[in-house]
N, C-alpha and C positions, 0 to 999 in steps of 0.2 A: 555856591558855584565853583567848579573846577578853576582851579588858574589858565589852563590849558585854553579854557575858553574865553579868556581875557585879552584886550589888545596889550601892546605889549607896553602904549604908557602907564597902563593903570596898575600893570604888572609892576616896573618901575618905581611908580609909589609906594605901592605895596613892600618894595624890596627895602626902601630907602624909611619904608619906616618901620618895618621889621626892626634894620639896626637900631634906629632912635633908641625902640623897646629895647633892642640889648645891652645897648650902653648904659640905661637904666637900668641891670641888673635884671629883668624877666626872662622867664626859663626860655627855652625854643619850642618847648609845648604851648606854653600860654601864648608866645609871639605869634606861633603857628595858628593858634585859636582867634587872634584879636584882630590877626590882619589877612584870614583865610586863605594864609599860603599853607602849601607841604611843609613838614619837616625840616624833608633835605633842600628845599628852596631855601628856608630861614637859615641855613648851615650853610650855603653857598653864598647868599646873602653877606654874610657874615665873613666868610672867609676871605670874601672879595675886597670887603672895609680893612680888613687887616692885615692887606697884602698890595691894595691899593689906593686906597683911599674913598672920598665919596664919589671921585669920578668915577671907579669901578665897579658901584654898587648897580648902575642900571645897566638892563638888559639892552644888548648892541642888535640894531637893527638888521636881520639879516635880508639877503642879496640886493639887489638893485634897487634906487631911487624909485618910487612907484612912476609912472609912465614912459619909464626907459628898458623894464625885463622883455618885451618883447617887440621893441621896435628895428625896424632895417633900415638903412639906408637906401638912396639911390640904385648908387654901384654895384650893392647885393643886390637888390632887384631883380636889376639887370639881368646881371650874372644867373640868378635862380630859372628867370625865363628861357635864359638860354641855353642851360642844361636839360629843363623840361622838355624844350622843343627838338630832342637829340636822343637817342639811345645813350644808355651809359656805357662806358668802357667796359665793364664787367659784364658778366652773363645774367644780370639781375633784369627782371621781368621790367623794370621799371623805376623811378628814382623815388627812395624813402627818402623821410625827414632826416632821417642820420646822416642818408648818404648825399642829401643839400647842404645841410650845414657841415661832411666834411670838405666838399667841394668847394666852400668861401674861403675857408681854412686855407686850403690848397691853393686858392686865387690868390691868396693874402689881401683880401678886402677886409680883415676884419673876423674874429670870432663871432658864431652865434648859436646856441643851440639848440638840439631837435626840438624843444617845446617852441621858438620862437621860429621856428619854419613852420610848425602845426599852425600855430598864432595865425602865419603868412599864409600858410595855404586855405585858411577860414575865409579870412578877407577878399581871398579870391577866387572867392567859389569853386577852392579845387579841393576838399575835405569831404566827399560825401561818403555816407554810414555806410557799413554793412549790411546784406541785408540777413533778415532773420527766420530763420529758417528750422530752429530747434523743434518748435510746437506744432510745424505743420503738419509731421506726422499724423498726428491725435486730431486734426480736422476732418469735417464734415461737409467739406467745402470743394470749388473748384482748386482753389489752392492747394489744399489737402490731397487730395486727388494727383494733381498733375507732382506734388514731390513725392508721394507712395509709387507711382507709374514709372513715372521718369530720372527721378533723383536718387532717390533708395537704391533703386537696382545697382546704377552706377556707382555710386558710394561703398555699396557694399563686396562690388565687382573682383574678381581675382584678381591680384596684384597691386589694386591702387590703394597708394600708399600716403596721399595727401589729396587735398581739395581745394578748390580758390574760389574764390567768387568774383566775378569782375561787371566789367560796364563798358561801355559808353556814354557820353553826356556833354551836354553844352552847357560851361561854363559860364559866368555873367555874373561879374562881381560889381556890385549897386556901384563902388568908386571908379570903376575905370567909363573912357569914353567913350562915346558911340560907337567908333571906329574900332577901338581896341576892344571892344567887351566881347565879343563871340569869338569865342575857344572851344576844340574840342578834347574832351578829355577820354583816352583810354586810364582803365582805371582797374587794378587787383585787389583783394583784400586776404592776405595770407594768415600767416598762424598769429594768433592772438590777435586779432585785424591788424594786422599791420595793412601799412597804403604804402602801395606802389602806384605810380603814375607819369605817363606820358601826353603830353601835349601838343594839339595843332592847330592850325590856322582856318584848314578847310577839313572837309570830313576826310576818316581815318580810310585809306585804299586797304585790297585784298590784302596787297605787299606788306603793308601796315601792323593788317592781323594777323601773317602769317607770319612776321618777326615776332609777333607776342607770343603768340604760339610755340614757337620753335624756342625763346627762351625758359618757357614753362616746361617742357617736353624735356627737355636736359635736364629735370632734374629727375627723371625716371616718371612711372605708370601715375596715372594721375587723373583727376574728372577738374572740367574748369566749368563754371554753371556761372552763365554769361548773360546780360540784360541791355536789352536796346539797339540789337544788331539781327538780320534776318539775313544768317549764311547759308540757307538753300541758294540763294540769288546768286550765288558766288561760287561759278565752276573751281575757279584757284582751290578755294577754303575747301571744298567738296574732293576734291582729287587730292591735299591733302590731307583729309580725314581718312583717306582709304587705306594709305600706306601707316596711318597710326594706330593701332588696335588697342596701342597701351596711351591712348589716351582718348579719354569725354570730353566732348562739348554739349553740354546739354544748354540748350538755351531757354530763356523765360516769355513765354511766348506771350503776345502784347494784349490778351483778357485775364492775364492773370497778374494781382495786384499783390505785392510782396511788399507788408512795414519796414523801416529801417531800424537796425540795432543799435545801440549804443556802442559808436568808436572807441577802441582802446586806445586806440596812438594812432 
């Protein structure tokens, strides 16, 4: 078995009796052989007894205590929902993991990082997948159909130079309470899924989508392919679709069932 797939006390053993064997006089071939480390492990091993003694021989446990890497406090919390429930300062469609955990940063409640807002946003049902859309092409399906009809063209359309994929959805994280648990979430999924996200109380107004909109639209021609919203209903969204040509909204129309991808981030 690889060392690589060892935890790291067994590793530890192994390191500490590597040296035994060296002190003994055995080669770093055979130590290597007796106690199934690498080479250069018994050579680091070894280097470590002779520069620090036996305390330096075992492997130091790296990043945090296990059930402290991705916990928040209160006060982040807090802080996190109420950035959600806000546009960001910047022209960003919406607020990423990076740009929560620089924002605690800035509060000065305390460091945390983007894995440990991913962590936060799991727990409260605000992390949902991309959806997947690669293979639908080659279907034979409604599915199939409606992204070759409707998606394709767009996608492929003169000028557009990026795609999103977004949502709607109601939040509802098993820990929170009655009262607090329905949230609605606007939601992007951009290059490399990345998650952009906004937060409300009651459902998302015209006004709403038209800020999404309009921060999407700044960054030039584009197609946004959108799920769980029916903007024909919506003279606003409609009158400003007219004056956009350099951008799609193609939306997912509600008999048509899209799997979820696997999240990058």
């Amino acid at each position: 078995m690889s060392a690589k797939h060892l935890s790291p006390e067994t590793v530890s053993e192994r390191r500490l009796e590597a040296v035994r064997l060296r002190l003994d006089g055995v080669t770093v071939a055979e130590t290597a052989r007796r106690t199934g480390l690498s080479a250069p492990t018994v050579s680091a091993a070894w280097k470590a007894f002779r520069e620090g003694g036996w305390d330096a021989v075992p492997i130091r446990p790296r990043g945090r205590p296990a059930g402290q890497a991705h916990r928040l406090g209160e006060t982040q919390q807090r802080l996190l929902w109420q950035r959600l429930t806000h546009w960001p300062d910047t022209d960003e469609p919406g607020w990423s993991s990076r740009a929560l955990a620089q924002a605690l940063t800035d509060a000065e409640t305390g460091d945390a990082s983007p894995r440990a807002i991913e962590h936060w946003l799991v727990a409260q049902d605000l992390k949902p997948s991309p959806m997947a859309l690669d293979d639908l092409v080659r279907r034979r399906t409604r599915e199939g159909r409606w992204f070759r009809q409707q998606v394709q063209p767009a996608l492929e359309g003169q000028g557009v130079v990026a795609h999103w994929l977004g949502g709607v959805r109601v939040a509802q994280p098993a820990t929170s309470s009655e009262k607090d648990s329905r949230r609605y979430q606007l939601y992007l999924h951009g290059k490399r899924g990345a998650l952009y996200s906004r937060c409300f109380t009651a459902p998302p107004r015209a006004d709403d989508y038209l800020t999404l909109f309009e921060r999407l639209a700044s960054r030039g021609p584009m197609a946004l392919i959108f799920h769980g919203a029916y903007f024909r209903a919506s003279p606003e969204v409609q009158d400003w679709l007219v004056d956009r040509s350099d951008f799609s909204l193609i939306t997912v129309p509600p008999n048509i069932t899209l799997r979820a991808a696997s999240a990058r981030g």
